[in-house]
C-alpha positions in Angstrom: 73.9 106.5 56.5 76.6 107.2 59.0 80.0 106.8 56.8 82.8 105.9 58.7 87.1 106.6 58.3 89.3 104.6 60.7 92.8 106.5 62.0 95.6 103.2 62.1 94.9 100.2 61.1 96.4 97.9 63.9 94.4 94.4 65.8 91.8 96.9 67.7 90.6 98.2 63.7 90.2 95.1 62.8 87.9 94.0 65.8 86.2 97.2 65.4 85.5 97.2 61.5 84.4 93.2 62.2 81.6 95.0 65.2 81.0 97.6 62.8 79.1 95.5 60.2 76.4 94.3 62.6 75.3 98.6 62.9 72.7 98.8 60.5 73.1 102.2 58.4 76.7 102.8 58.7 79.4 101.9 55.6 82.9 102.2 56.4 84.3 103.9 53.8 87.6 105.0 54.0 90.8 104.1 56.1 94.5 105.9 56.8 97.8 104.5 57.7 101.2 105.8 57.4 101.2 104.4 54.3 99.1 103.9 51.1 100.3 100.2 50.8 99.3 99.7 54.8 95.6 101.1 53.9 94.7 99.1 51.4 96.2 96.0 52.8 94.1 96.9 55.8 90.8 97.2 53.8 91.7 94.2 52.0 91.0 92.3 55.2 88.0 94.1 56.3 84.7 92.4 55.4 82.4 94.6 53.6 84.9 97.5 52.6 85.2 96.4 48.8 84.6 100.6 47.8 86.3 102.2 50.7 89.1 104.8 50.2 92.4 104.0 51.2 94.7 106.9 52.4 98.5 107.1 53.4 98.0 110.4 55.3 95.5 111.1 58.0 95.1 114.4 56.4 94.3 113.5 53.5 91.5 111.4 54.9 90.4 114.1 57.1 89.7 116.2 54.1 87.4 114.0 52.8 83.6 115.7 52.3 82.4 112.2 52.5 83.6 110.4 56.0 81.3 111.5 58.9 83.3 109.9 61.5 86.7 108.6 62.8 87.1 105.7 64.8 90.7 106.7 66.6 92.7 103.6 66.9 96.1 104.9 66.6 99.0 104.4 69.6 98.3 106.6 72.4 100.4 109.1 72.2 99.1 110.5 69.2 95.5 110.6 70.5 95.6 114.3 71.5 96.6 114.9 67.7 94.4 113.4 65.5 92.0 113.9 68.1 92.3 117.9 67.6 92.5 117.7 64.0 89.6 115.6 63.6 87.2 118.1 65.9 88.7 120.8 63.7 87.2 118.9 60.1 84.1 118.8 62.1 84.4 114.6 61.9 82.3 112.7 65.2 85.5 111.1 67.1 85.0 107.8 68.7 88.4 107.6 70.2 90.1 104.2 71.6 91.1 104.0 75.3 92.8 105.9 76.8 91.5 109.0 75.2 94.3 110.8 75.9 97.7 111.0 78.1 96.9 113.0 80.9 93.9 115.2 82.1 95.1 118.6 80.6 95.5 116.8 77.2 92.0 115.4 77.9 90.5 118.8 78.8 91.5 120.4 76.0 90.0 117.9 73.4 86.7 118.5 75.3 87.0 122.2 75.3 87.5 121.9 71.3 84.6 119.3 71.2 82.0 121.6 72.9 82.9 124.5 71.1 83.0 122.7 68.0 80.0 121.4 68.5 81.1 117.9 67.8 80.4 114.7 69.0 83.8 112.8 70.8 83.4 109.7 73.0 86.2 108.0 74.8 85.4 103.9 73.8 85.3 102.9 77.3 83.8 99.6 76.3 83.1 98.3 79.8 80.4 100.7 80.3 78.5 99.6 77.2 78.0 96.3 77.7 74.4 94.9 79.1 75.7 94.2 82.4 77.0 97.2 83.2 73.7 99.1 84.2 72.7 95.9 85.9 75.6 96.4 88.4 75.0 100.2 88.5 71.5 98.8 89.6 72.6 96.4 92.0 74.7 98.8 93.9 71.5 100.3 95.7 71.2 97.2 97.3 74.5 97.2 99.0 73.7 100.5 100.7 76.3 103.1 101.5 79.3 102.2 99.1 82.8 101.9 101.2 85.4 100.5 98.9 85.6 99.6 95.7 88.6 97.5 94.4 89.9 96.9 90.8 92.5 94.6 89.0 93.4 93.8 85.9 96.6 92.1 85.6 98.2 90.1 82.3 101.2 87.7 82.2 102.3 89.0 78.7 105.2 90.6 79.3 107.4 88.4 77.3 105.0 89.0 74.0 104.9 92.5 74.6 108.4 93.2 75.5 109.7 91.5 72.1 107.3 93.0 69.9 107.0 97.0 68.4 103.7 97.4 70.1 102.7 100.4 72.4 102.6 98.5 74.8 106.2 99.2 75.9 107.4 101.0 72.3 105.4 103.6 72.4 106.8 106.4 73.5 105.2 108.4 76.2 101.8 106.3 75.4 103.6 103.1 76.8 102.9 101.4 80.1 100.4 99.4 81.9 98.5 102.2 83.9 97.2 103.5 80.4 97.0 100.4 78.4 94.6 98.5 81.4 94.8 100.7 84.5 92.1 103.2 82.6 89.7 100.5 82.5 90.2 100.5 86.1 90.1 104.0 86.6 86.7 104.1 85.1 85.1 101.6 87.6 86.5 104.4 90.1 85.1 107.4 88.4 82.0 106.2 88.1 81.4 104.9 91.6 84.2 106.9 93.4 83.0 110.6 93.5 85.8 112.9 93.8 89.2 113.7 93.7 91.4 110.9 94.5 93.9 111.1 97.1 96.8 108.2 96.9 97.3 106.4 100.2 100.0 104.3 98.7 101.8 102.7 95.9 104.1 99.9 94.7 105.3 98.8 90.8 107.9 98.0 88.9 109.4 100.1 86.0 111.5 98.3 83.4 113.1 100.4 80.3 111.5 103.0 81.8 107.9 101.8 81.0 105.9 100.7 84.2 104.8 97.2 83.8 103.3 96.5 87.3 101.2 99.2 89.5 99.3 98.8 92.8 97.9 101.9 94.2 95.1 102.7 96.5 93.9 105.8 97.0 90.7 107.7 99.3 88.3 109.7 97.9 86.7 111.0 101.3 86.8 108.0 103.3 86.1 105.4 100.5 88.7 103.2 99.7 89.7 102.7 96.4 92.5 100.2 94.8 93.8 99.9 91.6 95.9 97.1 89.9 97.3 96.5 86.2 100.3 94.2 85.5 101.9 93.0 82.2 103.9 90.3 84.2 101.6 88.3 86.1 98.3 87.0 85.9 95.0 86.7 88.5 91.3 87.4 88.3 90.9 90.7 86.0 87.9 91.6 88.8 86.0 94.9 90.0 84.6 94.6 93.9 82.2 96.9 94.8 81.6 97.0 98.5 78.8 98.4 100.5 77.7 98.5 104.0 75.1 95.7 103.2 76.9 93.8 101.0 79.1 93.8 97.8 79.2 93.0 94.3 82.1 91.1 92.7 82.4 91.9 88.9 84.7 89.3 86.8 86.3 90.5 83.2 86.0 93.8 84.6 87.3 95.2 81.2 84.9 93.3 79.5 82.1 92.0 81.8 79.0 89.6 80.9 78.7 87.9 85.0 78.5 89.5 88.4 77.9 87.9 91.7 75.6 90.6 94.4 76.4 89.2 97.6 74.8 91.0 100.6 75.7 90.5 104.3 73.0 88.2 105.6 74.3 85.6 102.7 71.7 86.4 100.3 73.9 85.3 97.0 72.3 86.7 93.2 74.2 85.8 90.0 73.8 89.0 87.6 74.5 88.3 83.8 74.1 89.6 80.2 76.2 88.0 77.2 77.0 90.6 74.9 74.7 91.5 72.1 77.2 91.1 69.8 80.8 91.4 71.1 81.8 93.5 73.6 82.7 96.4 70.8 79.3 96.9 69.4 77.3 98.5 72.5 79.5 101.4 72.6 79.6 101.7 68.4 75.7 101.4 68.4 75.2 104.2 71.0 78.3 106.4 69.4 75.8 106.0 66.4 72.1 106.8 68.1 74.0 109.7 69.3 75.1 110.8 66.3 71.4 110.7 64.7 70.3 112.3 67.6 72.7 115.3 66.5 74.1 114.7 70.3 77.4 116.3 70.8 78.6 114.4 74.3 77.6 110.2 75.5 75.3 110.4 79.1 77.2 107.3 79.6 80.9 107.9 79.0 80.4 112.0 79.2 83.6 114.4 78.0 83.7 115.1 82.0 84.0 111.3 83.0 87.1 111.4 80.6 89.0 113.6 82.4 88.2 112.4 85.4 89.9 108.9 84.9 92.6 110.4 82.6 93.0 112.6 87.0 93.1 109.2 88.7 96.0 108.0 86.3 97.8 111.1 87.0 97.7 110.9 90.2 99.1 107.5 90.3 101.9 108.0 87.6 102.7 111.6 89.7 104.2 109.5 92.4 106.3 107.1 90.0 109.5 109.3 91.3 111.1 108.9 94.5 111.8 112.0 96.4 114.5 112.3 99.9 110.9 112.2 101.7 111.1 108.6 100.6 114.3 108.0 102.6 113.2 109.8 105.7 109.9 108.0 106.1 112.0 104.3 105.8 114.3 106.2 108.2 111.6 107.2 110.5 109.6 103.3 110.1 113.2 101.7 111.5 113.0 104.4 114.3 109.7 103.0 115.2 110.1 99.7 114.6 112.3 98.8 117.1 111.9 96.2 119.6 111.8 97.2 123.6 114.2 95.0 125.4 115.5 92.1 123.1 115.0 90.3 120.3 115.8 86.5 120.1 114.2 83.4 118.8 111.1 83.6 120.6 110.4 86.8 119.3 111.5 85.8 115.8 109.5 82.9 116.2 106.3 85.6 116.6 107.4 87.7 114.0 107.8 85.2 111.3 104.2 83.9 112.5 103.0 86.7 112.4 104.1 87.4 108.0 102.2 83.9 107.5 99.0 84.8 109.1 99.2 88.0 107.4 100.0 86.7 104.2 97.0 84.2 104.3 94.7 86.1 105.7 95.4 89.6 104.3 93.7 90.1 100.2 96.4 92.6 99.6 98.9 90.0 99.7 98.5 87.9 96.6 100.9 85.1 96.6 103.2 83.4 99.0 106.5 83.5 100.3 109.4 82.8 101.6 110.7 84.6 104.9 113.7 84.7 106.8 115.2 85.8 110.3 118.7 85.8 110.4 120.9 87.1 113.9 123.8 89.0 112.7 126.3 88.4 115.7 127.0 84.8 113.9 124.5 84.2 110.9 121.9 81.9 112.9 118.9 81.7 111.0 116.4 82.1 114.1 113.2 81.5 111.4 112.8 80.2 107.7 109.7 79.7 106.0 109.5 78.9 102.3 105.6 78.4 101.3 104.7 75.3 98.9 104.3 78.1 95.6 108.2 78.9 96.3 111.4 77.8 94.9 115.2 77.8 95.8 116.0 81.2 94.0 113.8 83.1 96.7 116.6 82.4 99.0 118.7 83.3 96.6 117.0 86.9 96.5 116.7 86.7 100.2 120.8 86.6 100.5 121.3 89.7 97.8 118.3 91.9 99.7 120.5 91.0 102.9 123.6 92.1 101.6 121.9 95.5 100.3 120.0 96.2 103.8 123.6 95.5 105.7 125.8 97.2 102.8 123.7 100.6 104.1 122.8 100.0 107.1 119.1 100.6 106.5 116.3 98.2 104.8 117.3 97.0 101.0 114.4 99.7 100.0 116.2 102.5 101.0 119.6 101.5 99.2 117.5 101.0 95.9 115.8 104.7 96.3 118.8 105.8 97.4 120.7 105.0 94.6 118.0 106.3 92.4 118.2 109.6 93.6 121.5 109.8 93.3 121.2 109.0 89.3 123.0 105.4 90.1 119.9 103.4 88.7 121.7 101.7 86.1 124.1 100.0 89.0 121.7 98.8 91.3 122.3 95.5 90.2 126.1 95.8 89.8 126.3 93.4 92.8 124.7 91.0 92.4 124.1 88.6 93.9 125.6 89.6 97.2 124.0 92.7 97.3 120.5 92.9 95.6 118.9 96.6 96.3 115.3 95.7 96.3 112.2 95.6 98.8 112.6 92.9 101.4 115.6 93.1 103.7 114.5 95.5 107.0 117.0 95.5 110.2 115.9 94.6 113.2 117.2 96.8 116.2 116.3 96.9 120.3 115.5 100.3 122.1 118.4 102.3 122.5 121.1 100.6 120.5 121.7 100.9 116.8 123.4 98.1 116.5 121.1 95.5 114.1 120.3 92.8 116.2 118.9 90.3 113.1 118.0 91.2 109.7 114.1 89.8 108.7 113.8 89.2 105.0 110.7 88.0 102.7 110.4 87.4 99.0 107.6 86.6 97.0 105.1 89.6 96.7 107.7 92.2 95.0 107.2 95.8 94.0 107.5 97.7 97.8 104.7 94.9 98.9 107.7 92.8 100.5 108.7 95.5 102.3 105.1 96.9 102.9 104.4 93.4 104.5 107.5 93.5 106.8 106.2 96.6 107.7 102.8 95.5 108.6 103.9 92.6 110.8 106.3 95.0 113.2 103.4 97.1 113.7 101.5 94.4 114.6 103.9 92.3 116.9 105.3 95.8 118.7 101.5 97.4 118.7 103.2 100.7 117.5 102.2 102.7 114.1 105.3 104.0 111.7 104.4 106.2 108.9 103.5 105.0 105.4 105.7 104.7 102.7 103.1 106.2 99.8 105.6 105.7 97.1 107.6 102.4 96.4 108.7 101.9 92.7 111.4 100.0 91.5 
């Protein structure tokens, strides 16, 4: 009998004690919160833990000769904790995602494991479910793997932002990139060998928690993307893709159907419901371990754990701007400059140009609204506002405007500009004339500084506006300007 002790008592325990039941010979027996009142109110509510042990201390259950394991479901930031403490009583860990904060943290909780001589298991659940070996399988049919692209973006914002959750309350444990962008980063580190390198980034920070990240990153000349939101919503999908084919994964947090797809059209639907739900695969194999005397999952080793815990540092490392930042947008409106003019033909092209991009181009998601506008008198030379827009975009257009001619250089700069400075809590003072955010870049002509016409777009947000404005003036000049790797507002 395998007698179990659950750390915190929040939704994910509950879901977990419910799995928990269907494992035959295990008993969960005891439970801690901060409070004796919160434990036994939690075990009140948990089927078939009439005799468990409630504890208002994690110590105190800790101490207990008669829990064998912990199921970890506290608020991130105090995974590295309990986590320690737990090795330390010699209790198995089964510890919720993310298993820890960064890859030091994770590291040493492994190095305590081993030498302990005790089983800990992140609870990657993705990776436990049926149809996860099936796409592992399917991948050798795709040949040589060349990218592989994941999302998982919520619209919840408004439910998490109003609520003490972790989501955004919890300290150094808040933020998107751990709550979902780890189940992305383990569809990376498992078909991503490698250190990570990040090619680029865009997100959105609010309270100082980020609640939108979009990174992509190389690992050796595969590409590799990763995108978690709390304010928007789209296909929560994993794309693996080969150079004979790919595999698109939906639910990639908690997958059940696949679709292999190889080049000569050959479609194959891959799918496995869960046996249970999609807790119990990884609570049955935390347990077969555990019989085993196994100290460390094949499946979701100690190593793998760091490895993902590496790809979200690397991403939350280049949250920051630095004054490379400014001299990179500097150096993209040195390059970006027209030859000999610029007049409505050529804004005719350029504006052309955004909408193919825009629906041709997966990176960019929705639509927008784009502007040209000649400075020596305020002609608008293009405007396009796609179906999805409203009025407010040229609302936004006006304030990004105002911010790219208030400094002379695109809106971006003015925004990382003024967070370098320590202004970040006035970039919005001026609203709505001048709106310091991606979008605004200044067109100029060889040999003049003076801006010629001022092309904005609104719609995509996060650096991706001014990523795609970017993109277009490469495109339309046949010139390349350096990359801006690190856009976060």
């Amino acid at each position: 009998m395998i007698r179990w002790g659950i750390l915190g008592a929040g939704n994910i325990a509950h879901r977990f004690s419910a799995s928990l039941a269907h494992e035959d010979g295990t008993q969960l027996v005891a439970a801690a919160c901060r409070t004796q009142e919160k434990a036994e109110a939690f075990l009140a509510e948990v089927p078939h833990a009439d005799n468990a042990r409630a504890y208002g201390s994690f110590d105190a259950l800790l101490a207990d000769p008669g829990v064998d394991a912990i199921y970890l479901a506290l608020p991130h930031a105090f995974h590295h904790e309990w986590a320690l403490k737990a090795i330390m009583a010699g209790k198995a860990v089964l510890c919720e995602k993310p298993a820890m904060l960064t890859a030091q943290e994770m590291a040493e909780v492994a190095d305590a494991a081993r030498e302990a001589g005790v089983l800990f298991m992140e609870a990657m659940k993705p990776r436990f479910v049926p149809l996860y070996q099936q796409v592992v399988d399917a991948t050798k049919e795709i040949g040589t793997l060349t990218a592989v692209h994941t999302t998982l973006c919520n619209d919840m914002l408004a439910y998490v932002d109003d609520r003490p959750t972790y989501h955004m309350h919890g300290g150094a444990g808040a933020g998107v990139l751990l709550d979902s962008g780890t189940y992305c980063a383990s569809w990376l580190d498992d078909f991503c060998p490698g250190v990570p390198v990040l090619t680029g980034i865009a997100g959105t920070i609010k309270d100082g928690v980020d609640i939108y990240v979009n990174a992509t990153m190389d690992y050796g000349g595969l590409e590799a993307t990763l995108e978690c939101a709390f304010e928007r919503g789209k296909p929560r999908t994993a794309t693996i893709v080969g150079t004979k084919g790919s595999i698109y994964v939906e639910e990639l947090h908690r997958p059940q159907r696949a679709v292999l797809t190889l080049d000569d059209g050959t479609q194959r639907v891959l799918e496995a419901p869960y046996y249970i739900d999609d807790f119990y695969g990884e609570i049955h194999h935390f347990c077969e371990l555990l019989r085993a005397g196994a100290t460390e999952s094949p499946i979701m080793p100690l190593k793998d754990s760091v490895h993902c815990a590496l790809v979200l540092d690397t991403i939350r490392a280049a949250f920051t701007p630095t004054p490379d930042t400014l001299k990179v947008l500097e150096e993209q409106e040195r390059v970006l400059r027209y030859p000999e003019r610029f007049g409505a033909d050529e804004a005719l092209a350029l504006g052309n140009r955004i909408t193919q991009l825009v629906r041709t181009c997966e990176r960019y998601d929705r639509e927008v609204t784009i502007q040209i506008t000649r400075e020596s008198d305020g002609m608008q030379l293009f405007a396009l506002s796609m179906d999805s827009k409203a009025p407010r975009n040229y609302d936004y257009i006006a304030g990004k405007r105002g911010a790219s001619l208030a400094c002379g250089h695109s809106s971006a700069y003015l925004q990382q500009q003024m967070v370098l400075e320590g202004k970040a809590d006035q970039l919005f003072a001026q609203m709505p004339d001048v709106m310091p955010s991606a979008g605004a870049f200044p067109i100029r002509v060889a040999g003049s500084d003076e801006v010629v016409a001022t092309l904005c777009v609104s719609g995509l947000h996060e650096g991706l506006d001014h990523e795609l404005m970017v993109h277009a003036l490469e495109e339309e000049l046949g010139v390349k300007a350096p990359a801006l790797t690190t856009i976060v507002f």
